[in-house]
C-alpha positions in Angstrom: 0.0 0.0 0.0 1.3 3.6 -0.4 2.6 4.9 2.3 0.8 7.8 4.3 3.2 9.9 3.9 4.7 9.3 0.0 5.5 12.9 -1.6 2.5 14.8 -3.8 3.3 14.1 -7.2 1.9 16.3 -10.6 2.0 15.3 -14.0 0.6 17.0 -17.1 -2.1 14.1 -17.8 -2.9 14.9 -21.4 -1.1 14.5 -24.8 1.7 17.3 -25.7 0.9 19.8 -28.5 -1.9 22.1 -28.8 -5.7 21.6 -27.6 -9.0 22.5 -26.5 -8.4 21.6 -23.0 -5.2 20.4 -21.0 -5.2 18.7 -17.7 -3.1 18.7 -15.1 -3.2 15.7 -12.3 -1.9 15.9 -8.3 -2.2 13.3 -6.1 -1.1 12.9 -2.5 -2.5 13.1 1.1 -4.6 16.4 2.5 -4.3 18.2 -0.5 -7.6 20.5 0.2 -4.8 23.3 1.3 -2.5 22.5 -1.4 -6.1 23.9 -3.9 -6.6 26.5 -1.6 -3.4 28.0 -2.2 -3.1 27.7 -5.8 -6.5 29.4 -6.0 -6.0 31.6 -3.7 -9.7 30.9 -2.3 -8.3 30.3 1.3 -8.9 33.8 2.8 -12.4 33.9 1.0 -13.9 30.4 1.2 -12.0 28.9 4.3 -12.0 25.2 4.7 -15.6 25.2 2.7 -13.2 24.8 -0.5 -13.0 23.0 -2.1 -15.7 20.3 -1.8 -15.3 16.9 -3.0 -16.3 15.8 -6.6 -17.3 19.1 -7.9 -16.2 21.0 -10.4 -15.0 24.7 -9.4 -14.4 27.5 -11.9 -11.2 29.1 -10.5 -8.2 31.2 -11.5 -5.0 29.4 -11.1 -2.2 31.6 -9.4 1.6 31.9 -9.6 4.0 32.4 -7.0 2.9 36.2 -6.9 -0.5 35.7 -7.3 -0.4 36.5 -10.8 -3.1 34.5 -12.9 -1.2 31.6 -14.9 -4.8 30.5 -16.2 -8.6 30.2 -15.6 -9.7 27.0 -15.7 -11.6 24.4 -13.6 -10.7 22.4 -10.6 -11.7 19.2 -9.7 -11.3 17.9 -6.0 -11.9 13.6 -4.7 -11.4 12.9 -1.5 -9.2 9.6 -0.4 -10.3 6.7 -0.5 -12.5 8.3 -3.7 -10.0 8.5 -6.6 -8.5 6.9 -9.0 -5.3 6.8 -7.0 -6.8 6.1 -3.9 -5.5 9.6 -2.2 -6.8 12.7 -2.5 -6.4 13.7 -5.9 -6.4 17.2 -7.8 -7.5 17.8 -11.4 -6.6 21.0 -13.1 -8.9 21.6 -16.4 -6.8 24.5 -18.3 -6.4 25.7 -21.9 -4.5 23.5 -23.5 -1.4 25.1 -25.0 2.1 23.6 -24.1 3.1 26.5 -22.2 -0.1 26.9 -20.0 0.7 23.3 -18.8 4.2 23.9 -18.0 3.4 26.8 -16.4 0.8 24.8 -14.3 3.0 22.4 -13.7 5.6 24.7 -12.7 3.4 26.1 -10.1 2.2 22.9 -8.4 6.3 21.6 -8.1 6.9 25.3 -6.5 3.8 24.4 -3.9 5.8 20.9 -3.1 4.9 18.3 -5.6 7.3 16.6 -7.5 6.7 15.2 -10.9 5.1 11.8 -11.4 7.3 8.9 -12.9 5.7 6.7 -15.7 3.0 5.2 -14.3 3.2 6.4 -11.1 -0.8 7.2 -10.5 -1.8 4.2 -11.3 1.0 2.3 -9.6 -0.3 3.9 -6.6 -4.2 2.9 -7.4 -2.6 -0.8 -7.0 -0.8 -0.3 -3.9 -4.1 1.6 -2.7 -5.9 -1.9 -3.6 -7.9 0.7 -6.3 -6.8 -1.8 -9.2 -5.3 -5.0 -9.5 -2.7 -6.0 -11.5 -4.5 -6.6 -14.4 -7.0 -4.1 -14.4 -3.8 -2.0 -14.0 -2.3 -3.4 -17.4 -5.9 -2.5 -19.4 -5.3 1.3 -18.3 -2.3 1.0 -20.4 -4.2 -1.8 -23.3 -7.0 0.9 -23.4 -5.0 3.4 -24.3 -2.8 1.7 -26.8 -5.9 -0.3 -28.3 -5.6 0.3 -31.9 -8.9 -1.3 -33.1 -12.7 -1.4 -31.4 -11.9 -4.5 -30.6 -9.1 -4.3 -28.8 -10.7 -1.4 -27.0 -13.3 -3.2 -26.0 -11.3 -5.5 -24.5 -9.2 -3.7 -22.8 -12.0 -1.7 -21.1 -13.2 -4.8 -19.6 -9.9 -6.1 -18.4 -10.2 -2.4 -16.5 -13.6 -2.9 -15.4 -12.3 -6.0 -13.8 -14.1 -8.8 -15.8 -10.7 -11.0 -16.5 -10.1 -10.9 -12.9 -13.5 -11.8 -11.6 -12.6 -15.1 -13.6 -9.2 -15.6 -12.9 -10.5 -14.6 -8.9 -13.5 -17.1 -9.4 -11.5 -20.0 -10.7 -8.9 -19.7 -8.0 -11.6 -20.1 -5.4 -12.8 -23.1 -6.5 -9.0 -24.0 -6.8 -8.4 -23.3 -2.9 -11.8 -25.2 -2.0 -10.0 -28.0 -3.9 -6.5 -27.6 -1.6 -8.4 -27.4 1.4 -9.8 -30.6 0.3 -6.4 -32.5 -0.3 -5.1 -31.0 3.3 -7.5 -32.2 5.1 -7.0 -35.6 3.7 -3.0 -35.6 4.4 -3.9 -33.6 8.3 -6.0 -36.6 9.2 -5.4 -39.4 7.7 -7.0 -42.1 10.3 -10.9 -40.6 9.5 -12.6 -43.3 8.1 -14.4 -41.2 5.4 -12.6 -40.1 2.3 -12.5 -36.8 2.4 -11.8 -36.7 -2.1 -14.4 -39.4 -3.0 -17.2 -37.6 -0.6 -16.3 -34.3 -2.1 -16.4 -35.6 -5.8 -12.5 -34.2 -6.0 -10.7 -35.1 -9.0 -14.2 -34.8 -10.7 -13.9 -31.4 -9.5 -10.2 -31.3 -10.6 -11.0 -32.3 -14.2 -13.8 -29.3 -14.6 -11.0 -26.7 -13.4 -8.5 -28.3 -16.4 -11.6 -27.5 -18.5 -12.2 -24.4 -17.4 -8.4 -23.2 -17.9 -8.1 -24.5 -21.1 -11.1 -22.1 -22.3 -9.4 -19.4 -20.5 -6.2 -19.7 -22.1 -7.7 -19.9 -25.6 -9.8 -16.7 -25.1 -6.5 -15.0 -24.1 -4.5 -16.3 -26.8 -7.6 -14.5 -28.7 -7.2 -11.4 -27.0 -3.3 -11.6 -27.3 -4.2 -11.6 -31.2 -5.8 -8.4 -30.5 -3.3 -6.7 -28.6 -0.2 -7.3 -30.9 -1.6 -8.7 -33.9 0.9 -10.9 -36.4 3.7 -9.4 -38.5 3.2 -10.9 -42.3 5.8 -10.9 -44.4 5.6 -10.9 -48.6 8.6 -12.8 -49.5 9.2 -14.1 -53.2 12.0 -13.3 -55.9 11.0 -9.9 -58.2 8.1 -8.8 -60.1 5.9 -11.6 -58.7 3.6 -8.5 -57.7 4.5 -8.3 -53.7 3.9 -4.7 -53.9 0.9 -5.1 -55.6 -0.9 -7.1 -52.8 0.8 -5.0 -50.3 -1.6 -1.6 -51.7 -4.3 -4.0 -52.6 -4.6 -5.1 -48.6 -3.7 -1.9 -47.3 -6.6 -0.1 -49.9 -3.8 2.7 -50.8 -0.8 2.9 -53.4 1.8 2.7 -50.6 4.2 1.2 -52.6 5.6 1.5 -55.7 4.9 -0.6 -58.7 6.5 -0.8 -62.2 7.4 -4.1 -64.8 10.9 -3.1 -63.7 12.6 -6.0 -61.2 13.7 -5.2 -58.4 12.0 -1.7 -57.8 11.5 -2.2 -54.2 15.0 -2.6 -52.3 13.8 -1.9 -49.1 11.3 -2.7 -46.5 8.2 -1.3 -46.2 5.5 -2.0 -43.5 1.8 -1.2 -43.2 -1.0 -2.1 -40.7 -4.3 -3.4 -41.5 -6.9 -4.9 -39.7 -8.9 -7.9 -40.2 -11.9 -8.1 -37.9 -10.4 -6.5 -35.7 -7.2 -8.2 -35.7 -3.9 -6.2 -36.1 -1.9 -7.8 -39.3 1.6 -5.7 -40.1 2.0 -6.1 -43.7 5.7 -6.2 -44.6 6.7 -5.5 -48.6 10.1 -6.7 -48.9 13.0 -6.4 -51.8 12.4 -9.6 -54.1 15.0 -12.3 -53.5 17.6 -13.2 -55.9 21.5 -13.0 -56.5 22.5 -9.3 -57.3 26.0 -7.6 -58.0 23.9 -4.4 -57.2 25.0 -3.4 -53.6 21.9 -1.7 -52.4 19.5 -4.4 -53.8 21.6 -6.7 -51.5 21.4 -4.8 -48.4 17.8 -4.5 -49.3 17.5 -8.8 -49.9 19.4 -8.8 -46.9 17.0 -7.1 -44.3 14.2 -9.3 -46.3 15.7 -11.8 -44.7 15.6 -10.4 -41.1 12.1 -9.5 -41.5 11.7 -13.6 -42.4 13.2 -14.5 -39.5 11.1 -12.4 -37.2 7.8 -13.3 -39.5 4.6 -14.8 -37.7 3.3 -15.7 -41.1 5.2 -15.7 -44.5 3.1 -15.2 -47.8 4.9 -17.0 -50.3 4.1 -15.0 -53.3 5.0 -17.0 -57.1 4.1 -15.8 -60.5 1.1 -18.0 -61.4 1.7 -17.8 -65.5 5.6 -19.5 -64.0 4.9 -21.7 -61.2 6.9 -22.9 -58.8 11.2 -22.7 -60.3 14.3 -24.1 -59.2 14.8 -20.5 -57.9 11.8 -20.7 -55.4 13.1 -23.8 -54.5 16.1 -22.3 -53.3 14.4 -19.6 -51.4 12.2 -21.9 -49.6 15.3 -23.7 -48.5 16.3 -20.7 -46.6 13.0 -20.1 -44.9 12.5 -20.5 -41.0 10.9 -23.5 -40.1 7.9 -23.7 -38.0 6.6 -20.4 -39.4 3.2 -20.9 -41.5 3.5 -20.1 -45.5 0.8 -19.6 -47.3 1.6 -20.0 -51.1 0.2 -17.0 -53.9 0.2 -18.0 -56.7 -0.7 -14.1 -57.9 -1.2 -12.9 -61.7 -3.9 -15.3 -62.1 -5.8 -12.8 -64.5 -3.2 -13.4 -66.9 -3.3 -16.9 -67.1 -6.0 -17.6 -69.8 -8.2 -19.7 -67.7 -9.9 -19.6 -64.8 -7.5 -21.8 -62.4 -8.2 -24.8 -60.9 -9.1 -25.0 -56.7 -6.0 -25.8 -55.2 -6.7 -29.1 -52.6 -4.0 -27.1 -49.8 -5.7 -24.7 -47.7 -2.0 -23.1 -47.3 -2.0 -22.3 -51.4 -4.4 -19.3 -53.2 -5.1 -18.4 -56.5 -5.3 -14.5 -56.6 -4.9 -11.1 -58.6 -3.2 -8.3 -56.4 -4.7 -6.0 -59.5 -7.8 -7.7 -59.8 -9.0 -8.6 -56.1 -10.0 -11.5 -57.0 -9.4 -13.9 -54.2 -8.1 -11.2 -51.6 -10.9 -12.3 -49.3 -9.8 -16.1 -49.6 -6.5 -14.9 -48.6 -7.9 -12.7 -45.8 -9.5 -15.9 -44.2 -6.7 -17.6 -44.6 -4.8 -15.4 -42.5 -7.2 -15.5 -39.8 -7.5 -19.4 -39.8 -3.6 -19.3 -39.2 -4.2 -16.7 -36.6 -6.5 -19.3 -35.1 -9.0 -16.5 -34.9 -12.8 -17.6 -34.1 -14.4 -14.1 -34.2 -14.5 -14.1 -30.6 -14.3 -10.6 -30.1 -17.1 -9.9 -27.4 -15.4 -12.6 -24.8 -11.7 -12.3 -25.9 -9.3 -11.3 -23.2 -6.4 -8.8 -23.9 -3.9 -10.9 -22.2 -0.6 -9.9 -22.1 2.2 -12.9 -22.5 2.8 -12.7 -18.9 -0.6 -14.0 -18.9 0.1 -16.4 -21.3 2.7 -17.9 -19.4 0.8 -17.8 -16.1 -1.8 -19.8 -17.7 0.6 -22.2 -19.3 2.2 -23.0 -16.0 -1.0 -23.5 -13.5 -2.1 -25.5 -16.8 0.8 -27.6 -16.6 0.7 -27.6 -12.8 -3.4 -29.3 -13.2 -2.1 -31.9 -15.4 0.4 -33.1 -13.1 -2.1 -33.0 -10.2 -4.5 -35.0 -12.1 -2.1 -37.8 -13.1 -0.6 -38.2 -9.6 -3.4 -41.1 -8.3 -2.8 -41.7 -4.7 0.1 -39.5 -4.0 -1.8 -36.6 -2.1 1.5 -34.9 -1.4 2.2 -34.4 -5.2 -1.7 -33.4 -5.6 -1.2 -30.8 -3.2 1.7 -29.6 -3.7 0.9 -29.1 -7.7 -2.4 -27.3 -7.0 0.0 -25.0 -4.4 2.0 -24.0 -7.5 -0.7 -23.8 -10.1 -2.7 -21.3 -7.6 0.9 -19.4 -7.6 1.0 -18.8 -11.1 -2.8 -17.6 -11.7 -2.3 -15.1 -8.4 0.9 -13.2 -10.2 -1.8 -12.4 -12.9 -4.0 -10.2 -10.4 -0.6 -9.1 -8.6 -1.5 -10.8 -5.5 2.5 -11.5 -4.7 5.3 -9.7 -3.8 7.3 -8.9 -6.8 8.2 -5.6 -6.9 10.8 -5.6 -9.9 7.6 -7.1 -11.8 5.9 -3.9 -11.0 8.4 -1.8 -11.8 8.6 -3.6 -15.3 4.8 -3.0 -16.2 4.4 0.6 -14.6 7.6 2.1 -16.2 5.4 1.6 -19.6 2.9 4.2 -18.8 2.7 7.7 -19.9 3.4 10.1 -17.9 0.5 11.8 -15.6 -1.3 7.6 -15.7 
């Protein structure tokens, strides 16, 4: 918990530049004096300013009592803030210098300024948030899709950790089950048969398992996949890269090799994230910027979630795709384009591998067949309204109480196993809510906030 007497801290709380309205946040304890004299209301209105949770038009004052701005003020109470303690909003025209001067003023009345983070770390300590409604402050405000926004807004309103709270209830019924068993061990009755236990044990597994996959769902949402167009020149990677994105992004021409470096655009596919990466075609060069361009292609391979494998369809398949694919990563899904399919002649057969597509990048013919594909490798269901934006931490938290069921449900008679498993699995799934002691954890997450959250 924050301590009672932790400094007042200030931060400018909304975006740099130029705008309507710019606010400036204080938190801290007993901060009713600290508005009093930046308002100079205190001779006027005594203690009866300001009252809690409304808003007070007021001039805001400098060190001489010269008005820096007029603006409103905004006064909660501890325990009712965000933070927990009391907390100060200053609502001011919003040009740069007004909030540095602002600011200014509330460091010359004693505040210091905020670290990243450091108002909603202090909601966590203040038991305002838990960890993960702490991480969808952050999701919400980098959501770049509805989706994702969604999402995140119901991390923060605490729907992910209802669950992850409701499942490890049932978990610690479950323990206290197994300890009774091992503290008395002469009763006659059985305490796991009476109690239906490892039935019990087998619908938590269940229940985990669909909780990981909705959070491998919401990961999808949060940092989408990175898809890189690989192939050797003029098989039209450029092409699909401005017929996904709906723009002319990249340059196209008949001439080979035209694009010689890499060149990245974001779409999104119901609501999933995709990072389109056009890359310089592959192929031996003497032409020392082409190669430093087929040279980051290959980086951007490397890193790829999903590779489109992009071949000329009038051509097919050459000794010199053969050399390519040789190179690729393995584990990494491909899916084979067979693009130009307008110029063929004919209308092209259905190809019986899910992972190859007949298309025209000029055409749009089979862009949507592509699009699917994508999301079928993304393992995307359309689950948007009960996907959770988990963050890998979660991921792995999941993965480990997962792996810590399994071995309590294969360890038959051997109750010290049993409980000893379900003791680890319940440690994993409490670091999701933060309900442990690992402060360089918390550093790590809050030092990813904006400043003045």
């Amino acid at each position: 918990m924050a301590k009672p007497n932790s400094p007042v801290i200030a931060a400018i709380a909304t975006p740099p530049g130029r705008g309507g309205v710019g606010v400036v946040r204080v938190s801290g304890h007993e901060l009713a004096d600290f508005a009093r004299r930046l308002t100079g209301r205190l001779a006027v209105s005594g203690a009866g300013f300001p009252q809690a949770r409304q808003a007070h038009l007021c001039r805001f004052l400098g060190q001489d009592d010269a008005a820096l701005d007029e603006g409103l003020l905004l006064y909660f109470a501890a325990p009712h803030s965000y933070t927990g303690e009391d907390v100060i909003e200053l609502q001011g025209h919003g040009g740069p210098v007004v909030m540095q001067m602002l600011l200014a003023r509330c460091l010359e009345l004693g505040a210091r300024l905020a670290e990243p983070g450091e108002f909603t770390r202090r909601a966590f300590l203040n038991h305002k948030l838990d960890l993960a409604q702490a991480e969808g402050v952050i999701d919400l405000i980098d959501a770049s899709t509805q989706a994702a926004a969604r999402s995140a807004l119901r991390s923060l309103s605490g729907v992910f950790s209802e669950q992850i709270h409701t499942w490890r209830d049932r978990l610690v019924d479950l323990r206290m089950l197994v300890e009774a068993t091992l503290d008395f061990p002469e009763e006659e009755v059985d305490f796991l048969e009476a109690a239906n236990a490892f039935a019990r044990l087998d619908a938590l597994q269940s229940d985990l398992v669909s909780l990981l996959a909705r959070a491998r769902q919401g990961s999808l949402l949060r940092t989408g996949l990175q898809v890189v167009l690989a192939g050797q020149p003029n098989v039209g990677k450029s092409s699909l890269l401005n017929r996904l994105t709906g723009d002319e992004r990249a340059i196209v021409t008949e001439i080979a090799g035209t694009t010689r470096d890499v060149l990245r655009e974001s779409i999104h596919i119901e609501g999933i994230p995709l990072h389109i990466i056009d890359t310089a075609g592959l192929r031996e060069t003497h032409d020392a910027v082409e190669r430093m361009g087929i040279e980051r292609t290959w980086k951007e391979i490397e890193r790829a979630d999903v590779i489109l494998r992009l071949v000329d369809a009038r051509v097919g398949i050459t000794a010199d795709d053969h050399a390519i694919d040789a190179r690729l990563p393995s584990g990494v899904p491909v899916i084979w384009i067979f693009n130009k399919s307008d110029l063929i002649g004919f209308t092209p057969p259905a190809l019986p591998d899910e992972s190859a597509i007949h298309l025209s990048a000029l055409t749009g013919d089979g862009i949507d067949t592509l699009r699917a594909a994508l999301l079928r490798i993304a393992g995307w269901e359309g689950r948007n309204e009960d996907a959770i934006l988990a963050r890998e931490r979660h991921l792995h938290a999941l993965r480990a109480a997962l792996a810590h069921i399994e071995v309590a449900r294969n360890s038959g008679q051997q109750l010290e196993l049993l409980a000893e498993e379900l003791r680890l699995a319940q440690e994993q799934v409490n670091t999701i809510t933060g309900e442990f002691g690992a402060e360089d954890l918390l550093g790590v997450i809050f030092s990813r906030f904006c400043i003045g959250k």
